[in-house]
N, C-alpha and C positions, 0 to 999 in steps of 0.2 A: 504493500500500500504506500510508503513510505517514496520509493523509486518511482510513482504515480503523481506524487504531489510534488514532490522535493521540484519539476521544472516550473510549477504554477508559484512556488516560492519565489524562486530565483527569478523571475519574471519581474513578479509583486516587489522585489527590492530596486529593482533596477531605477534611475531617477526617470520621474514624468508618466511614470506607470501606473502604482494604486489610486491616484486623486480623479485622473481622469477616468478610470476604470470604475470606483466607488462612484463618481456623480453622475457617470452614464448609467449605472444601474439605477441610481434613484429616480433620474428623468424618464428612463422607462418602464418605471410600475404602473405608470397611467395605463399601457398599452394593454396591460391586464385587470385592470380596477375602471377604466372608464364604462366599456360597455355593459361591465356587471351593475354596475353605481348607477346608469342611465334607465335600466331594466326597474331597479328596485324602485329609484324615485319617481320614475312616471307612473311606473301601477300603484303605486301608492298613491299619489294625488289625484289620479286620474281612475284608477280600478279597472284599466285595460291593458292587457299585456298585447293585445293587437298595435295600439298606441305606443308601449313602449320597443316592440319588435322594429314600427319604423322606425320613430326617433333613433335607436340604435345602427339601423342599415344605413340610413342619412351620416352618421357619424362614420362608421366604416368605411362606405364608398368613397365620402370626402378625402380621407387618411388614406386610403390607398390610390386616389387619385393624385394625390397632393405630392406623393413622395419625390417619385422622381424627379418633377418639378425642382423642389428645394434642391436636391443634389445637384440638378444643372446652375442652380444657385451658388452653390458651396463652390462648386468648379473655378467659381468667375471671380467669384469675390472673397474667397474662403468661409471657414467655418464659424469664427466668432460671431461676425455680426447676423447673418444667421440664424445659429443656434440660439442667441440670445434674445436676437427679435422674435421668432417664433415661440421661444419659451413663455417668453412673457405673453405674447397675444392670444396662444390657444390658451393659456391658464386663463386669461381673463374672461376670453368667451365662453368658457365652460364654467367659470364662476357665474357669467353674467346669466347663462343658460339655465343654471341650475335653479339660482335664486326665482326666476323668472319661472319656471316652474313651480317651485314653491307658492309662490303668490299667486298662481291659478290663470299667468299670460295667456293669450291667444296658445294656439297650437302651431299658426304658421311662424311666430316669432321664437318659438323654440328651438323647431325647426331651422332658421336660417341661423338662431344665434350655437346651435349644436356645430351643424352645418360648417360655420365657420372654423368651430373649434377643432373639428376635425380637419380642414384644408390649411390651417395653419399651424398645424401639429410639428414637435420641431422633431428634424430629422436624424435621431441622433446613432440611429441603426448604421445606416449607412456612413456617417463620420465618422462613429467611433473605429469601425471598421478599415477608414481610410488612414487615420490618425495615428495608427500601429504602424504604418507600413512607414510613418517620419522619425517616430519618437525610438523606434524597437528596428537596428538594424540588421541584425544578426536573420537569415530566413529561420534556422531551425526556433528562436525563440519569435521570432513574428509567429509562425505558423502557432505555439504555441498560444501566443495571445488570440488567436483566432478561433484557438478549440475552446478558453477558456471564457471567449466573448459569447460564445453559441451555447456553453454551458449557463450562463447567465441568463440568458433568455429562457432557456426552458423552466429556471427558477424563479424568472421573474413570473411566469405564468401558473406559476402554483401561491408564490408567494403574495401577489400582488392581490387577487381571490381572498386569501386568508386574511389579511390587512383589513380588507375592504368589507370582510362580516365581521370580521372582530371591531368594527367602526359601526355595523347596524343598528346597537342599542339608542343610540344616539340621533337626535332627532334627522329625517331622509336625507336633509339636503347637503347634512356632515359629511357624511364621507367623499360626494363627488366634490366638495369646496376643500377636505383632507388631500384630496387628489390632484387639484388642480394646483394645490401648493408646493406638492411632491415636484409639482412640473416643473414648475416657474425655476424652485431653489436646484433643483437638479441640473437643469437646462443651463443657469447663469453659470453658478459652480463650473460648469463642464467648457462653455465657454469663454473663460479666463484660465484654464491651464493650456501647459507648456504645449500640450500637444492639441489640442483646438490651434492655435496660432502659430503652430511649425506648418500646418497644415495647410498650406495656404495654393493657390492654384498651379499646377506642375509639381509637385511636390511627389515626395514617394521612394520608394526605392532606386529609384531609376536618378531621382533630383529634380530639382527644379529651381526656376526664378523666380522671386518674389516679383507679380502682374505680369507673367509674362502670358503672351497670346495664346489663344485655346488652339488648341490642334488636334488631330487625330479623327478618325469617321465616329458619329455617333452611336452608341452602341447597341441599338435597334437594327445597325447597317452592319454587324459584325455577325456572320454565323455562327462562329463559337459559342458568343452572348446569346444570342434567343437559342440556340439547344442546347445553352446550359438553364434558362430560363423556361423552358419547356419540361425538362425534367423536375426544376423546380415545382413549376404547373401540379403535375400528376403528382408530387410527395404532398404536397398543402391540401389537394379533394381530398384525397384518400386521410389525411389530417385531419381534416374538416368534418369524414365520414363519420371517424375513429369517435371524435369528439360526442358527435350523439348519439352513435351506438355506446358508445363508456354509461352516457347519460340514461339512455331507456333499458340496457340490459341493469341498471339498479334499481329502476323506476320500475320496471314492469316482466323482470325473470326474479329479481330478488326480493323486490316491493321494500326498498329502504334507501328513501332519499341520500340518507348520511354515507350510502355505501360510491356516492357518486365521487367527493373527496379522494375517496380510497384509491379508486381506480384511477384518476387523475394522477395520483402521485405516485403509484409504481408506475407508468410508463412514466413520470417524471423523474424517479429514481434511476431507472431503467437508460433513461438520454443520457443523463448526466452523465453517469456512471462510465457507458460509452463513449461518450465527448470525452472525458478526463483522460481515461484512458489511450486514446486515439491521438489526442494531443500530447501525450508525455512519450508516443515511440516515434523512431527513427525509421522513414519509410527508404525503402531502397524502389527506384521505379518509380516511372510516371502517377502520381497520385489521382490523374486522371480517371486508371483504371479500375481504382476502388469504388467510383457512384455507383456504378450496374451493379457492383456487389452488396453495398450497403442497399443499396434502395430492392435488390430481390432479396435481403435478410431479410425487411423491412415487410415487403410484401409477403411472404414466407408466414412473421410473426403474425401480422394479421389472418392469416388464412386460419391459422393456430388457431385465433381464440375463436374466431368461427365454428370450428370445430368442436373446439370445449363445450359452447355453448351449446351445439345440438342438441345430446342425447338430454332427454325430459327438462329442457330448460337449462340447464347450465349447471357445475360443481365449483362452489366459490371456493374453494382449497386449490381450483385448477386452475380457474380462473386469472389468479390475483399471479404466481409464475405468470404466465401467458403474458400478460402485458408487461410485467419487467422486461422478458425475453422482449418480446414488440420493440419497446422504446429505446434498446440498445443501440439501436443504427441510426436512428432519428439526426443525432447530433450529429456523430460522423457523416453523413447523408449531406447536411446543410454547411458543415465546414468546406469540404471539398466544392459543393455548390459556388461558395463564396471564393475560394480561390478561385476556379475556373471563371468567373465573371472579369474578375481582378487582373488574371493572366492572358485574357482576349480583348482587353479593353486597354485604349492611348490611358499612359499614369491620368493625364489630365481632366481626362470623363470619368474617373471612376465613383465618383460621390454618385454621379448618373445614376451609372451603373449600376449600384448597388440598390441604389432608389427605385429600382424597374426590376432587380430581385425581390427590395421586400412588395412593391405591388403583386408582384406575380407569386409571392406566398400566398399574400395577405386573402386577394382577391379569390385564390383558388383556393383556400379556407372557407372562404365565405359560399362560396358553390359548390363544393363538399357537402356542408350543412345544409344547403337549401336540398338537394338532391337525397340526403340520409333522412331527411324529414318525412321525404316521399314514401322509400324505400322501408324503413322501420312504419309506416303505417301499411303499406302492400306484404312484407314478408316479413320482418318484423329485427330485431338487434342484430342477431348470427347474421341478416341477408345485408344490412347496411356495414356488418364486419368483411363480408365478403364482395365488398363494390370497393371497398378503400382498398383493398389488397390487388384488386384489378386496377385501380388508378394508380399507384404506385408501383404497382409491374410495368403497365406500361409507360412510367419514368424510366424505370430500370430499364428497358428496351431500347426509349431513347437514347441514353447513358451510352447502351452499349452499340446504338450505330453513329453515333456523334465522336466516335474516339479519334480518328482521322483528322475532323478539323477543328478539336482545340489541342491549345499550345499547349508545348513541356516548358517546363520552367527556364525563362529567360530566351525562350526562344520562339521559333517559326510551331507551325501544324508538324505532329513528326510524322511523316512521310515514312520514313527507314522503319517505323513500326507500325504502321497500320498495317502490313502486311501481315503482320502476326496476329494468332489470336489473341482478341480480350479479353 
């Protein structure tokens, strides 16, 4: 265990590391507390979860439309001013949303004042992301900060949940105005370090000039980028799938709400545990050719708990393995994802870049669940278990005909090994 953590240590010492790694985690528990926070306090005021289902899709759609945007932002001007201006402005509009709710506004003004807080949402996925590649020069301890940044997100999505009930008691409109404060301090914090402002346009491993001109194709015009963004695609539905079947096999094979937690946080133990891991070895060979593998373990584990759950309903003893096993590739999956984007894109797009992987997460999370919605009322958890493992198969498919043309590190498409298998 000890050979597992000892590189996320030596990481965390290094200067320009932990501050800006602690305050991008704080900026981004909103991404797990906002649309849980929006759910609670609209049905609450309102007594409709139809009302709060929009209000929540408005918010979503906005943030995932908005992302990439900002990174073309970041590209130009760099990360501070930015990160800073959007910290503050979706904090305010989700403050202003909130309250506005509470006081029983219109519904169209909630709407637009959500709306906005979601299109102004600050970008900090994709910076922090970018920000490793100035501050952390070393590739074996970059790549670590990369398995360790993707381990973070999956705790931010267990964690930020937990925050955000343990904040219920408290009268509705607390927790999402607790969240929007999360934003605000996390987003500035994150903005005044070393690595926010090394970060600046051309920057990277590669180098750059402080304003020096944008260059490179954008990365919508790069092959590599949309079929590494494609495979992205199919790991997020099938994400998305996983998410409401987790939800109705507790709801309605176990009949115990509390058991939804549960299941959320073995495949969240389950990621991490993989990230940490994945991040702390030394890979020999193109890392390329690990997505087809992690994203068909991936697929593989889903099939599993389909399985499990068959015979008379499901054995929660079998169950609860199963989705550990599951979430093992999860993070390895999304680490790799994010090199490949990084590795086909000009240094100078990569904020873009990144900003058009997490839309292509975010997005195809979100049509995962609308699709499991259908699925768990036609066939029911086990058959929404078994659509996520088709949608993330066929990533893994992509994965494995996409290997030709993306780049090995520091270099061209490799040519010399497409000919082999992958």
């Amino acid at each position: 265990m000890s050979g597992v953590i000892a590189p996320y240590l030596s990481l965390l010492r290094l200067p320009g590391v932990a501050l800006p790694f602690v305050s991008a985690f704080v900026a981004r528990l909103p991404l797990a507390m906002t649309p849980l926070g929006i759910v609670v306090l609209i049905e609450e005021v309102s007594g409709s979860y139809a009302d709060a289902g929009l209000v929540t899709a408005v918010y979503a759609l906005a943030t995932a439309a908005s992302s990439p945007l900002w990174g073309m932002a970041m590209d130009r001007v760099g990360q501070s001013a930015v990160i800073a201006g959007t910290s503050l402005g979706s904090a305010a509009f989700l403050a202003g949303g909130t309250l506005a709710a509470a006081a029983g506004a219109p519904d169209l003004l909630l709407l637009v004042l959500i709306g906005l807080a979601g299109l102004s949402f600050p970008p900090v996925i994709p910076a922090i992301r970018v920000a490793w590649s100035a501050v952390v020069p070393d590739p074996e301890q970059r790549r670590t900060a990369y398995a360790m940044d993707a381990v973070a997100v999956e705790t931010i999505f267990v964690l930020g949940p937990l925050l955000l009930t343990a904040l219920l008691w408290l009268p509705p409109a607390v927790p999402l105005l607790v969240t929007a404060l999360l934003m605000a301090a996390g987003g500035l914090t994150y903005s005044r370090t070393r690595a926010s402002r090394m970060s600046y346009p051309g920057s990277g491993v590669e180098g750059g000039v402080k304003g020096a001109p944008r260059r490179g194709r954008p990365p919508l015009t790069v092959r590599g980028v949309w079929l590494a963004l494609l495979t992205a695609l199919g790991m997020s539905v099938g994400f998305g799938q996983m998410d409401v079947a987790m939800t109705a096999s507790a709801e309605r094979l176990f009949h115990s709400e509390g058991l939804i937690g549960v299941f959320f946080a073995c495949t969240a133990i389950g990621s991490t545990a993989g990230g940490l891991w994945y991040g702390s070895r030394s890979w020999t060979g193109p890392e390329r050719r690990h997505l087809p593998l992690t994203l068909a373990a991936y697929a593989a584990g889903l099939a599993l708990v389909m399985l499990v759950l068959l015979p008379g309903g499901g054995l929660l003893p079998a169950v609860l393995p199963a989705l550990v096993l599951t979430g093992l590739c999860i993070s390895p999956s999304l680490i790799v994802q994010q090199a490949l984007v990084d590795r086909n894109t000009a240094p100078e797009r990569r904020s873009e870049a990144q900003g058009w992987l997490q839309t292509s997460l975010t997005s195809g999370s979100a049509l995962g669940m609308a699709l499991a919605g259908v699925i768990v009322e036609q066939g029911g958890p086990a058959a929404a278990f078994g659509a996520a493992a088709i949608a993330v198969a066929a990533g893994a498919l992509v994965g494995a005909l996409a290997q030709r043309h993306w780049r090995v590190a520091g270099g061209e498409p490799d040519r010399a090994e497409a000919t082999l298998p992958s």
